[in-house]
C-alpha positions in Angstrom: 0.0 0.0 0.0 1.4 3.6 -1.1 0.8 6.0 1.4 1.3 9.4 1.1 4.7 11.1 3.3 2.5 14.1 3.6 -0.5 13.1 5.4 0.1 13.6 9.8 1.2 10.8 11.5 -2.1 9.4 12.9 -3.9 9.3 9.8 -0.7 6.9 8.5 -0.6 4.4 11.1 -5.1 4.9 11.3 -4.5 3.6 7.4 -1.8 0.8 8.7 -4.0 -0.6 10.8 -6.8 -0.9 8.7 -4.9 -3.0 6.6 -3.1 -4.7 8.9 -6.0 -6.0 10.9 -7.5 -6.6 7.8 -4.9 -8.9 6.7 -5.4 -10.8 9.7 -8.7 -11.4 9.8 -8.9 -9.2 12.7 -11.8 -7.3 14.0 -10.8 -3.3 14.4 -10.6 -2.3 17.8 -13.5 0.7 17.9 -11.4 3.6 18.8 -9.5 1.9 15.2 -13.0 1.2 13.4 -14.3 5.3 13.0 -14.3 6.3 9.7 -11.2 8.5 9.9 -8.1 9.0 12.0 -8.4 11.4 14.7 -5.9 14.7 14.3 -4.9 16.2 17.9 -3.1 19.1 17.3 -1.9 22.4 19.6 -3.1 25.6 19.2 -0.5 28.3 19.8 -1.4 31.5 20.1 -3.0 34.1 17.1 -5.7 36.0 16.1 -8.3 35.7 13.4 -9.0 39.2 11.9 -11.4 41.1 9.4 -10.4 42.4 6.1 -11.1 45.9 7.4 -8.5 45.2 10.2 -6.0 43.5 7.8 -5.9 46.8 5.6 -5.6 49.2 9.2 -2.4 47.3 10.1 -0.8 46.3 6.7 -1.7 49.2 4.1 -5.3 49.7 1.9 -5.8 47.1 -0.6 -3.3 44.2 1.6 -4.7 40.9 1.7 -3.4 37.8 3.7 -0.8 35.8 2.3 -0.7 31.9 2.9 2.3 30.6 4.4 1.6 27.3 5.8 -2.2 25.1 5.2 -3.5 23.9 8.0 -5.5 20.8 8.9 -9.0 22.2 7.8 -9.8 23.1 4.6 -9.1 26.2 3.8 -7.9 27.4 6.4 -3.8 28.7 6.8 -1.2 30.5 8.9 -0.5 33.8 7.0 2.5 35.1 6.8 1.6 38.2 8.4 2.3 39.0 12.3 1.5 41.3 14.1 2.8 42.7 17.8 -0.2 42.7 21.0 -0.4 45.2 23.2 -2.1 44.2 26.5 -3.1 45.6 29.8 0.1 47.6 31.3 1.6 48.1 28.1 3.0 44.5 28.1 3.4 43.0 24.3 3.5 39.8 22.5 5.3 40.4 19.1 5.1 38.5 16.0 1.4 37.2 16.4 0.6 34.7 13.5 -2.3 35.8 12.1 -4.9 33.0 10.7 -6.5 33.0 7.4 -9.3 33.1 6.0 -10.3 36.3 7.3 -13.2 36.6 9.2 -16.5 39.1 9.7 -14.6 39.2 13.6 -11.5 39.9 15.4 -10.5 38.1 17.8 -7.3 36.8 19.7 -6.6 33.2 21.2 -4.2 33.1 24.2 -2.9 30.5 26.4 -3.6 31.2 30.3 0.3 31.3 30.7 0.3 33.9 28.0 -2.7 35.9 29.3 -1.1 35.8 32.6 2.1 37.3 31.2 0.2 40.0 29.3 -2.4 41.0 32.5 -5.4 39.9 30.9 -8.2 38.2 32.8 -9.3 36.2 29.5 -12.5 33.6 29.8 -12.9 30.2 28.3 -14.9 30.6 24.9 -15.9 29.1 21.9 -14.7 30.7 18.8 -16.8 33.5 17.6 -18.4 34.0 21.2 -16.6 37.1 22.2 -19.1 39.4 23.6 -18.1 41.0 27.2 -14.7 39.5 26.8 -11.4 41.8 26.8 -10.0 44.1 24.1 -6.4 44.7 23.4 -4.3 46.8 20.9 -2.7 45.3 17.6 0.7 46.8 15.9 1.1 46.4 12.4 3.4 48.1 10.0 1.0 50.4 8.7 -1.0 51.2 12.1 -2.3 50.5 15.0 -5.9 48.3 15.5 -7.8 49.0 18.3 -10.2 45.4 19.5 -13.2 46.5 22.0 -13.5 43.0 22.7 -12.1 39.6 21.3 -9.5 38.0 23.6 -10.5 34.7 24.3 -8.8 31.5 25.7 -10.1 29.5 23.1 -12.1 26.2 25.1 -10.9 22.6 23.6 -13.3 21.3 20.6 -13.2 18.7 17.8 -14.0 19.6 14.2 -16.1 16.8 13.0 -17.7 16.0 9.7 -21.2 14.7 9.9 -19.6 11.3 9.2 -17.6 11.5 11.8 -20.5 12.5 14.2 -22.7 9.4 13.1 -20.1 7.5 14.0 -19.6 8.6 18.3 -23.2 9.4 18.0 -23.1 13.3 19.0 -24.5 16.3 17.6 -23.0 19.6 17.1 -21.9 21.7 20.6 -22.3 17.9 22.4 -19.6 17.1 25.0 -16.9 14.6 24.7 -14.5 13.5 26.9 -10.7 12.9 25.1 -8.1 10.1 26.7 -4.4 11.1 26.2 -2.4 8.4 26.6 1.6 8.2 26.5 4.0 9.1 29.3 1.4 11.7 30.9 -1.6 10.6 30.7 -4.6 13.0 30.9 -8.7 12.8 30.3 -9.7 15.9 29.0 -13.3 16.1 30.3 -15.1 19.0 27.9 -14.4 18.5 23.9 -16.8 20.6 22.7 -18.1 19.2 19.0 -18.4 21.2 16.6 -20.1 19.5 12.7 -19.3 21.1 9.2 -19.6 19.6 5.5 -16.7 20.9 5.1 -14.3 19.8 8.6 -11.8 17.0 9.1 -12.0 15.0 12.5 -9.4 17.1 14.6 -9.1 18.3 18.1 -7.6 21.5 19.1 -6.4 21.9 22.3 -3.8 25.1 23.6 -0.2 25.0 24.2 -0.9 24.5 28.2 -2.7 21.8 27.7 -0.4 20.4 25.2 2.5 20.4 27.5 0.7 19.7 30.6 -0.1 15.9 28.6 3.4 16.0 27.3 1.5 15.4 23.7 3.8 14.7 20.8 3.4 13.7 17.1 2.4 9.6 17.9 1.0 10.3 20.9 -2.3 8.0 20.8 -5.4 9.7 22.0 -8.7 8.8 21.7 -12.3 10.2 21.9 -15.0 8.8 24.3 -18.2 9.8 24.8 
């Protein structure tokens, strides 16, 4: 079987053992039998912005620029940054900025970074950023003032309706996440989140990263 160098680890070996167990005769395990292999992946910190935001901090007329794809489709780090400027004039330069842009600004932080920066950020969903904090954003054309948008994003999984037929959840259900590995760790609130258009993968902060000690083959699995 040819298999593609490009495609992230657990999708390889999720493949592997298809065709392994196959080849034996062998009934899948079921965190091995859903219908595709589940991504993990860490979340550093950036911000999604609006177009009208892009052209404030970069110049009229600038538009992203894709530097790296990411998981879902579509989506990419730009190769713009940007420089945040938080409560007591405290910064974090070089901010990746996400891409597509968005009809919304908002920044994702760690707690260790919001902690750093002296923000008193809550736990939200993406895109639910009324009544949180604003902050300032440095470009090389200007300066972008947010009223609101800092967030600490909560852990999710993108799932494609396949994928929730499968664990039997619907969208903004609850799942519960087993890390295995060195450091084991249950993450009790993986909140789901269905799209046509979204491949099964769970996004979880760099605290929460480290604090599993999560690495490329770490196996982890989703339970309901």
């Amino acid at each position: 079987m040819a298999i593609n160098s490009n495609l992230p680890r657990a999708v390889v070996e999720h493949l592997v053992r298809e065709q392994v167990y196959g080849e034996m005769g062998l009934a899948l395990p079921a965190s091995a039998a859903a219908p595709n292999a589940l991504v993990v992946n860490v979340s550093a910190r950036h911000c999604h912005l609006s177009p009208a935001a892009v052209e404030q901090l970069f110049g009229p007329g600038h538009t992203l620029t894709p530097m790296k794809h990411l998981y879902q489709s579509g989506a990419f780090a730009a190769k713009e940054t940007v420089t945040l400027v938080g409560p007591r004039s405290r910064v974090i330069s070089n901010l990746r900025i996400l891409g597509p842009c968005r009809d919304f600004n908002q920044v994702e932080l760690a707690y260790t970074d919001a902690i750093a920066l002296g923000f008193d950020i809550p736990l939200r969903l993406s895109g639910d950023i009324a009544g949180t904090p604003g902050c300032m954003l440095m470009g090389p054309n200007g300066f972008f003032e947010m009223q609101e948008g800092v967030i600490r994003a909560e852990p999710h999984v993108h799932m494609h309706p396949d994928d929730a037929a499968y664990y039997g959840v619907q969208h903004k259900d609850v799942m519960k996440m087993k890390v295995h590995g060195e450091c084991p760790v249950t993450f009790d609130n993986i909140v789901v989140r269905i799209d046509e258009s979204f491949s099964l993968e769970v996004h979880i902060d760099t605290d929460e990263g480290n604090a599993c000690g999560l690495k490329p083959d770490t196996f982890c699995e989703l339970i309901k």
